[in-house]
N, C-alpha and C positions, 0 to 999 in steps of 0.2 A: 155526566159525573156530578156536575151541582143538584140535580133533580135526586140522584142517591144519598150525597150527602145532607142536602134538606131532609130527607127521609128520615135518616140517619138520628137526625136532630129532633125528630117529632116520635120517633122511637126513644129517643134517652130520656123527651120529657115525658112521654105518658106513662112508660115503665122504670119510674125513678127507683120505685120500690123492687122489681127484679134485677136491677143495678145493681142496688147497694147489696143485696143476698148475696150474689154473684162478687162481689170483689170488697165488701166490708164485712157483713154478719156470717158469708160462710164458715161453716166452722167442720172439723172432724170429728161430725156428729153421727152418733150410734144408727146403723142402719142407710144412713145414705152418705157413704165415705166420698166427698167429690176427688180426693185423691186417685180412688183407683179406678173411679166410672170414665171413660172417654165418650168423647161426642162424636158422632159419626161424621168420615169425611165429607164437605160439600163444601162449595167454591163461597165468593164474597158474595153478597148481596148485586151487585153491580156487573157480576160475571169477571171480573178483571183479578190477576194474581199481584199482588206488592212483595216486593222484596229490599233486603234491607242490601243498603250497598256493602255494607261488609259480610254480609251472611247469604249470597247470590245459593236459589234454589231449596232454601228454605220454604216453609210456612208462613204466610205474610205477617207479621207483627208489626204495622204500623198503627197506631192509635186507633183508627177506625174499626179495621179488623179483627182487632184483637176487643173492642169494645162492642162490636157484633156479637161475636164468638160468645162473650162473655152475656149479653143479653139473650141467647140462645140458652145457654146453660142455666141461667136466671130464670127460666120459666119457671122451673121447680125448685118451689121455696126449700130451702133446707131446712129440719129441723131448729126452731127456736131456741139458742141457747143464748149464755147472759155470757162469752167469751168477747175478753177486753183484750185478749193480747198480753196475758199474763202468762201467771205456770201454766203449765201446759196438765193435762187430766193422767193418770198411769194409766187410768182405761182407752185411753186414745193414742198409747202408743205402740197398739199392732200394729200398724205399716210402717213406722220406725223402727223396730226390729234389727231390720238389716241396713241401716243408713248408718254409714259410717263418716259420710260429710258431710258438713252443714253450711250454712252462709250469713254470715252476720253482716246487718247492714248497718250503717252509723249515719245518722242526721247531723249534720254539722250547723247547718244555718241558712238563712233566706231572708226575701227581700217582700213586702207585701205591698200593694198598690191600691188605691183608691176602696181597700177595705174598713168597715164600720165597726171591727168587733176588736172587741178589747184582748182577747186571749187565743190563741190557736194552738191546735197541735196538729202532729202528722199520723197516718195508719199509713202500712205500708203493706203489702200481701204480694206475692209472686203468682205470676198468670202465666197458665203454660202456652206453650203455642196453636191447642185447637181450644185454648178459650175456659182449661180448666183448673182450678184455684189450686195452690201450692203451696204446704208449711201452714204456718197459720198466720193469721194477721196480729201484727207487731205494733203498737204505739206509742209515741212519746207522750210527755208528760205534755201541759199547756205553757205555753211563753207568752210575753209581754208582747203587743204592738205597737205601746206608744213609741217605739224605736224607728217604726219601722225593717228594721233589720231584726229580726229575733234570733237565739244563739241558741242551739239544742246539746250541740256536742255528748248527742246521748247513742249509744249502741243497743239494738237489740238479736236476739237470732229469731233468723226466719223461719227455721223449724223444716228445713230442705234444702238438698243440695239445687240452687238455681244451676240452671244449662243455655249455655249458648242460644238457645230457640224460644227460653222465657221471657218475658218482661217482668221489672217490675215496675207495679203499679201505685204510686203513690199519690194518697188522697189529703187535702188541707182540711181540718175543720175549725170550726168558730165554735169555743167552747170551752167546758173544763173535762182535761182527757183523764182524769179520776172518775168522771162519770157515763165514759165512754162513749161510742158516735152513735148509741140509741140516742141519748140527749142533748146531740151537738149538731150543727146545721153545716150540711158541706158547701165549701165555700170553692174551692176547685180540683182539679184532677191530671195528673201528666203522669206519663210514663217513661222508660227507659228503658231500651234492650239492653239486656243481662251480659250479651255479647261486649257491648260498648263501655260496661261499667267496671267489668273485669276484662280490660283489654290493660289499664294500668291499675293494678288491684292496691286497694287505701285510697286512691285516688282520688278529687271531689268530682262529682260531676253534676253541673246542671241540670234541676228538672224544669222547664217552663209549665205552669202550671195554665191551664186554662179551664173556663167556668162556660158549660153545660156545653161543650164544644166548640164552643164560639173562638175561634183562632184569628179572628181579629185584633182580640187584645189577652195580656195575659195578666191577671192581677195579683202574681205571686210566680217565686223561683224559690223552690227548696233544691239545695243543693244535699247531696248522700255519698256516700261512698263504699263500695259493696268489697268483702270479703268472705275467701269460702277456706275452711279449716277443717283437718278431721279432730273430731270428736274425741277423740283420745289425747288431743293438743289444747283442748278447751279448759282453761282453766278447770282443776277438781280440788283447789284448795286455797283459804285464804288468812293469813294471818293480818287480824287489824287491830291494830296499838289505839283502843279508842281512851280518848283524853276529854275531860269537862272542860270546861272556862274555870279560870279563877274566879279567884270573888268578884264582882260586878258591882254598879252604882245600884243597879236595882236588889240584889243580894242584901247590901249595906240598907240602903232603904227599909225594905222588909225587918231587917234587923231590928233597924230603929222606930220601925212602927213609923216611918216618916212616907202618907201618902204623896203628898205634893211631887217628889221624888221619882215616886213610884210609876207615875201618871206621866213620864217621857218615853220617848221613842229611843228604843236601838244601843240599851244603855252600855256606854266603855266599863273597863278594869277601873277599878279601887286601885292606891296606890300597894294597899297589903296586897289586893290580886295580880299586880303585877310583881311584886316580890314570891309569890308562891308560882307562879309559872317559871320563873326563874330559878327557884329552887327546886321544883319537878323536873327541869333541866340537867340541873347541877347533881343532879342525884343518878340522871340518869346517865348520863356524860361518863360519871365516875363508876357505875355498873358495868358501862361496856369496856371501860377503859383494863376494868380488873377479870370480866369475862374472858378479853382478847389475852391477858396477861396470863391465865390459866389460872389465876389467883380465886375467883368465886369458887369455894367449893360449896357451900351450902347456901341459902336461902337470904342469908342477909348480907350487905354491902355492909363494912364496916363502918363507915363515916363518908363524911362530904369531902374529906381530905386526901391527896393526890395517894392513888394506891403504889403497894409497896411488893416486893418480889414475895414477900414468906406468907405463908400462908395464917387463917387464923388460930390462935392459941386454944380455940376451943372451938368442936372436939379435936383433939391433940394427935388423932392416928385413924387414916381409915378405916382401920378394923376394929374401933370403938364404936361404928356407928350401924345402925339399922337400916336395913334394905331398906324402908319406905326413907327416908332423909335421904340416902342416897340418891334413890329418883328425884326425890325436890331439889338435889344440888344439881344434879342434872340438868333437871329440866330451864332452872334457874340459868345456870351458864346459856345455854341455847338460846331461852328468851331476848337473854341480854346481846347476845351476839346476832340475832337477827333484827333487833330495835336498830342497831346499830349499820345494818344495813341498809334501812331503807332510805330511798330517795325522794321519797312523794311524801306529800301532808296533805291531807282533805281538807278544807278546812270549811265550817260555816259563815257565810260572809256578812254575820252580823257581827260586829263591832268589837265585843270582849273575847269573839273564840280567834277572829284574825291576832287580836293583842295576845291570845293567850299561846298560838303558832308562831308567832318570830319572837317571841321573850323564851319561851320553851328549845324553840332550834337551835338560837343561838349557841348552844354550845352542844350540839349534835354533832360528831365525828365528821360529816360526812358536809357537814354546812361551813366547816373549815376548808373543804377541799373544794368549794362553790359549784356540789352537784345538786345539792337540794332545792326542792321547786315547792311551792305553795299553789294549791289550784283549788279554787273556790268550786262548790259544789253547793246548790241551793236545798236539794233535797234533803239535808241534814241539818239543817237550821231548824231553829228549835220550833216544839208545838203548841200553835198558838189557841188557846181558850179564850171563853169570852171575858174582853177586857185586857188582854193579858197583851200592852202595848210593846213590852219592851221586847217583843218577837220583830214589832214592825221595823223595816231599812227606810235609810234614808238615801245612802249612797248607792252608785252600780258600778259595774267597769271598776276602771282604775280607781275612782272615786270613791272604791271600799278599802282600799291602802291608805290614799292620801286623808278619809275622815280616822281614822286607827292613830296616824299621823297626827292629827288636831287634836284629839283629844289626850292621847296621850300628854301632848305640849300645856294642857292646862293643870295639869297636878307636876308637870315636872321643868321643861324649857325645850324652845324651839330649837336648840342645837340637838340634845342628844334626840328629841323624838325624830325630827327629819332622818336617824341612822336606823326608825326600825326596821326591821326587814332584810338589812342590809347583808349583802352574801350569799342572797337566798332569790331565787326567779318567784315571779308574782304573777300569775295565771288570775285574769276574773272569771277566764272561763264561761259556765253560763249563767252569773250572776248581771246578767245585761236587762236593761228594764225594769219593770216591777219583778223583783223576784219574790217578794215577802205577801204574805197573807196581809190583806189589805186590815183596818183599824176595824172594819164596821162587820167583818165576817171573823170567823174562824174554823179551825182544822177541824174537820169531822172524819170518821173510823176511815172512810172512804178516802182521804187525802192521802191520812197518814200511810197506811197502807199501799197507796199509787208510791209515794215519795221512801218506803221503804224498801218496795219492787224495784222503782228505780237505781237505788245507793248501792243493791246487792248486784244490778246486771250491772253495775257501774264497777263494780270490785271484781265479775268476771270473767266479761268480755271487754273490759275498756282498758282495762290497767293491769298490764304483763307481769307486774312484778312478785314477788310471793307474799310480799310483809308491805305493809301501807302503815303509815299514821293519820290519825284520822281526830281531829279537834270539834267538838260536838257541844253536843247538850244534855242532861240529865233524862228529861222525858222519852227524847228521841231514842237513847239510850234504850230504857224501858221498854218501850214500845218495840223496838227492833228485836232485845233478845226475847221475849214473849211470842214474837213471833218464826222463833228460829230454834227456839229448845226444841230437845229431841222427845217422842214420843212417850208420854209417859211410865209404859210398859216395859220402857229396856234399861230399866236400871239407875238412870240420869235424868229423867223427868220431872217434872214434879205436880205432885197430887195434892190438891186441893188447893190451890193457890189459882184457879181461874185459866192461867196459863196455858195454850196449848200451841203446838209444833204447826209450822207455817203451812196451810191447806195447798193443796193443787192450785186451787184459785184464792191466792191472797187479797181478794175483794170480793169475796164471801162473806165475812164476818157482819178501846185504848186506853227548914233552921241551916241558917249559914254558921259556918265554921272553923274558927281559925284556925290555922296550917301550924301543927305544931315543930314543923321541919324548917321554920324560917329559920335564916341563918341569923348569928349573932350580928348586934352592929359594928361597924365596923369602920365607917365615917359619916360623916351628917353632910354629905353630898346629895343633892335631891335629883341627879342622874341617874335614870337606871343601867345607864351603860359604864358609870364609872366603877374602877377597878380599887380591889379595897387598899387601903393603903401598909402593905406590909413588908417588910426590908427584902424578903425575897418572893417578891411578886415577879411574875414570867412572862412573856407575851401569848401561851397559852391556857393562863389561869384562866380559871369559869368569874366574870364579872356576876355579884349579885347587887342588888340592891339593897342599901344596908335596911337593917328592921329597927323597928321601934320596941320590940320587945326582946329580953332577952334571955331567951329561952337556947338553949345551946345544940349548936346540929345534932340531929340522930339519927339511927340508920335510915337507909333504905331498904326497907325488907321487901320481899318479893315471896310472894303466900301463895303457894302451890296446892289447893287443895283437893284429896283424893272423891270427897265427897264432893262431885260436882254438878249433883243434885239442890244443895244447900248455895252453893255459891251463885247458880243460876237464879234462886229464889229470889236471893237477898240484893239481884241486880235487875230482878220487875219489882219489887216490890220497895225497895229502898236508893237513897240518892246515893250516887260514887260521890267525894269531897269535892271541892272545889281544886283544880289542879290536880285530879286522880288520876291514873291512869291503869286498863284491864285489858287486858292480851284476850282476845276472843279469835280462838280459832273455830273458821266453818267453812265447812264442806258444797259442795254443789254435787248432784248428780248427772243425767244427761239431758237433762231437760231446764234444771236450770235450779232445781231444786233446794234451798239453803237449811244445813242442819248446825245448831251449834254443838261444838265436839267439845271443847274445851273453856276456862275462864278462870285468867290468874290476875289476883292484883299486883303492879309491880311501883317499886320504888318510894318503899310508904304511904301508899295510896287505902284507903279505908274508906267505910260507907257511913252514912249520918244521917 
């Protein structure tokens, strides 16, 4: 038995390259489907049959066998193709056809051992039990190691329903997975029967990873956990409330022409940016409040002021108004009544988008009732050009609440900032490690694009819910709906702007403003938690912080428009406000496909 698996071992090193075909680069490619081709019965190399203890009278799948099997099928290179585990091709979906279940696996996190590389990410591909590839190969983004533990908490679909008799087979690489494992160095390899993984389905389960066979030691455990769904249950819709940061130190900066400023890392809120998140709040609060009340009949919120049972004085009679207002009052109410629902914030875990998620929720419906959670997502942090510092983090883990924390306390006092946050769960999720584009590099089409795939399989295989908020950046912004407009031929696209609808393979191919909605002052308190000072103050009045200007509230409108051709334009090509926020509804197909269908600004939100 050792003289086979020496064998064994002199087999994987000198055909590393029919390896990796076989269980990294195969793909379903035109003319040689490895999906439907089987390999003809014949025993192990060693004559002996393995069997798994829970699967007695199977097909052997233990590592060895199944890494035979798969070096047998590996003689024939497959077509060369540049598949990273992204969209999936429409021409590759004849033997999907009839697949009505799929299996999404989720990477949660791992431990790495006496590894040298700075970055790693995972591919993950299902191997059937006579050795041949399944679905297509899956990967994550790359994660930090200076942790040693790196955090993925990312989901992808496998692109097949895995079976009792599969494994899967998950590979480490040292690299960056935007550029996928043609230029990345595999660092080790372990697998999982498919039986065991969905024996408690969501479950984590241990992969020990081991490097070139060698089971003496293992320099890496990714742990995953496998789920299989039909297709019909797969998320086909997603409504996302994306929001900017308010003003910023670096915003202000830029304003003032003041480089020295400008030339810091990770810049927090202004104190006007943190009154304009608060008033994107307070605006919002009072939307849903008049939504749920059946009071919104048309497009504008009346005022920042508590709403009232009558309706407004103009127009005076439904049947004064025009079919097209009516849909906008419609859709209006809806809007506001599904913002209202959600329980989740995205949030970027640089500095002003965290300050700009607990100044904004605080007066969310639902942050009252301490169900709202904040969960940092790195792939939505903003896009870093060259120079462009104030992309770079300082903090990770909890350490991106408690800096949000510090700094807030220097424009205001260490009592009310220590309360930011407060009522709301703080997830770092997988802002663990370096998460930020380091000082001396930056995002190229390739990044942004990885970290776009990522946000959108993150909206709809990770997160159940139907409506998210999601705290971002301007760029990201850009870059995302450009890549998500609908074709320009049906009506909603748009011609000549550069612009086009997100390819089968999305790695094919990227003046500050003052908030004129700040509320009046109201005390010269430099808390932004204190409440204003007026004879019938409530204990659920919206706290703002008072402003220094005094400019008088005004509505919240909410711009419903039929041309939403013009609206997609003017959101690749121009910046939302500082504290804006735009309803972007998009679609997925069955492949994973993201179209955007719709885009409303809500609650006095405009572009600049």
């Amino acid at each position: 038995m050792k003289s086979s698996w020496d064998g064994l071992r002199r087999s994987f090193i000198e055909r590393t390259h029919a390896l990796n075909d076989a269980l990294s680069r195969t793909a379903i490619a035109d003319g040689d489907d490895a999906n439907t081709t089987r390999a003809s019965a014949s025993s192990d190399d060693d004559g002996t049959t393995t069997r798994d203890d829970d699967d007695e009278g199977r097909r052997a799948t233990t590592p060895g066998a199944l890494l035979k099997r798969a070096l047998r099928r590996g003689t024939k290179r497959a077509t060369p193709t540049r598949e990273t585990g992204r969209y999936a091709d429409a021409d590759d979906a004849a033997e999907d056809a009839t697949r009505r279940r799929t299996t999404a696996a989720t990477v949660t996190r791992g431990t790495t051992r006496g590894t040298t590389a700075n970055r790693v990410f995972v591919a993950m591909r299902v191997i059937g039990g006579d050795g041949a590839c399944r679905g297509r190969r899956a990967q994550t983004m790359s994660r930090s190691t200076r942790t040693r533990a790196p955090v993925w908490n990312t989901t992808r679909d496998l692109r097949c329903e895995a079976r009792f008799g599969d494994a899967l087979c998950v590979d480490l690489y040292a690299g960056d997975g935007a550029r996928g494992v043609e230029r990345a160095t595999l660092i080790a390899r372990g697998q999982v029967s498919v039986q065991h993984a969905l024996a408690n389905e969501g479950a984590e389960v241990a992969v020990p990873m081991y490097d070139k066979l060698e089971r003496a030691t293992s320099p890496a455990t990714v742990h995953v956990a496998l789920r299989t769904r039909d297709l019909a249950e797969t998320r086909a819709s997603k409504r996302i409330f994306y929001v900017r940061h308010g003003e910023s130190k670096w915003n202000e900066a830029q304003r003032d022409i003041n480089i020295a400023n400008m030339m810091r890392f990770d810049h927090p809120l202004t104190l006007f940016g943190v009154q304009q998140a608060q008033a994107l709040g307070g605006r919002a609060a009072v939307a849903c409040s008049q939504a749920q009340a059946g009071v919104l009949v048309h497009a504008n919120v009346t005022s920042t002021s508590p709403p009232t049972m009558s309706p407004p004085s103009s127009p005076s009679s439904p049947k004064s108004r025009s079919p097209s207002l009516m849909v906008a009052e419609n859709e209006g109410s809806e809007l506001c009544e599904s913002y209202g629902r959600c329980t989740t914030c995205y949030v970027s875990p640089l500095t002003r988008a965290v300050q700009t998620a607990c100044f904004m929720l605080q007066s969310h419906p639902l942050t009252v009732q301490g169900v709202m959670r904040q969960v940092c997502l790195q792939s939505i942090r903003e896009i870093k050009g060259v120079g462009g510092l104030d992309t770079v983090g300082i903090e990770q883990g909890d350490g991106v609440l408690d800096r949000a924390k510090k700094k807030l306390a220097e424009i205001v006092n260490d009592q009310a900032a220590s309360r930011l946050g407060a009522g709301m769960a703080f997830d770092p999720n997988d802002a663990i490690g370096q998460w930020w584009t380091s000082e001396t590099d930056s995002d190229n089409a390739q990044d942004v694009e990885a970290r776009i795939y990522d946000f959108l399989e993150t909206m709809r295989l990770h997160d159940a819910d139907d409506a998210v908020i999601v705290v971002g950046h301007s760029l990201f912004l850009q870059q995302l709906v450009a890549k998500i407009i609908p074709k320009a031929d049906d009506g909603a696209g748009i011609s000549g702007s550069g612009a086009t609808r997100v390819s089968p393979d999305p790695f094919d191919a990227f003046k500050a403003s003052k908030d004129p909605f700040t509320p009046a002052p109201a005390t010269t308190s430099s808390d932004p938690f204190a409440v204003p000072q007026r004879s019938t103050v409530g204990p659920d009045d919206i706290p703002f912080v008072p402003s220094t200007l005094a400019a008088a509230p005004k509505a919240a409108r909410i711009e419903n428009s039929h041309n939403k051709g013009k609206v997609f334009e003017k959101l690749i090509n121009q910046k939302l406000c500082n504290a804006g926020c735009v309803a972007l509804d998009v679609t997925f197909d069955a492949y994973g496909r993201a179209t955007l269908e719709n885009a409303s600004l809500l609650f006095g939100s405009k572009f600049v």
